[in-house]
Steps between C-alpha positions, in 0.01 A plus 500: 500500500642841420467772704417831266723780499438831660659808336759517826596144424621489164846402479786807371573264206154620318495825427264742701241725467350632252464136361424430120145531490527857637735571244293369206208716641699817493664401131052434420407815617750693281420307215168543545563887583676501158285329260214746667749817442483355144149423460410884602754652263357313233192686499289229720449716841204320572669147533524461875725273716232208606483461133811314516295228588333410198859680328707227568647186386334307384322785317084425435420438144202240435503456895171415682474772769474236770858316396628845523389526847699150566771596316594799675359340826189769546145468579261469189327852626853703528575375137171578314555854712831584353357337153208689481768874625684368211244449203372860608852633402546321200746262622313151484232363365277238592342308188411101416680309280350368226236292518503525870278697785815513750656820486837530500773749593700703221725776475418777259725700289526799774549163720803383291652830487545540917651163478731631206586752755557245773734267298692853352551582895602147584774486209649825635504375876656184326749690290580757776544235808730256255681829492511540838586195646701283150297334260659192631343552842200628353427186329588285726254675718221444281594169419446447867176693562389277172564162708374633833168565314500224346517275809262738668240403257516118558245317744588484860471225747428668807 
């Protein structure tokens, strides 16, 4: 049986305070910061932060509104409220497919040009950071954050 460790325990060996997850939240929230920066300058003022939500990978297009809401782990009601902020502003639409009732969830064109503005953002952080730290690093960063989400995503036994 294994005793948990309490923050005063943890050996000198691992490094301290603030631990990784801190740090990814405070490299998020600049990212995020920047890719709204962007957003705004490209003419799209009324694109708001909790948009993010639907604004993110993967991005909706021929979604059903509920598998949105499991996909980016939100109730069914705070997706269809964000969906329905976002058809008024031209950003998705919510149509059937063919030959279907179900409607789905689709950017429009004023949707695909935000996320032209998000990738154009993201490219610069990415060109500016390799810059910053070695493309070597910079890479090899990536490469990592590209395996750590990909084990993230598999089933857990708990």
């Amino acid at each position: 049986m294994s005793i948990p460790l309490s923050p005063h325990s943890i050996p000198d060996a691992l490094p301290g305070p603030p631990f990784f997850g801190a740090l990814l939240r405070v490299v998020w929230q600049h990212v995020r910061d920047r890719m709204l920066q962007a957003i705004h300058e490209a003419g799209f003022v009324d694109f708001q932060e909790t948009h993010f939500a639907v604004f993110s990978f993967p991005l909706p297009d021929g979604i059903r509104p509920s598998e949105l809401a499991r996909q980016k782990r939100m109730s069914r009601q705070a997706v269809n409220y964000l969906l329905s902020q976002l058809e008024d502003l031209g950003y998705v639409e919510r149509r059937a497919a063919d030959g279907s009732d179900r409607r789905l969830v689709y950017l429009t064109p004023r949707g695909h040009e935000v996320v032209a503005a998000i990738f154009g953002c993201l490219r610069q952080l990415h060109e500016q950071w390799s810059k910053e730290v070695g493309k070597e690093r910079f890479d090899d960063f990536v490469d990592v954050l590209k395996q750590l989400s990909t084990k993230a995503q598999e089933p857990t036994n708990r």
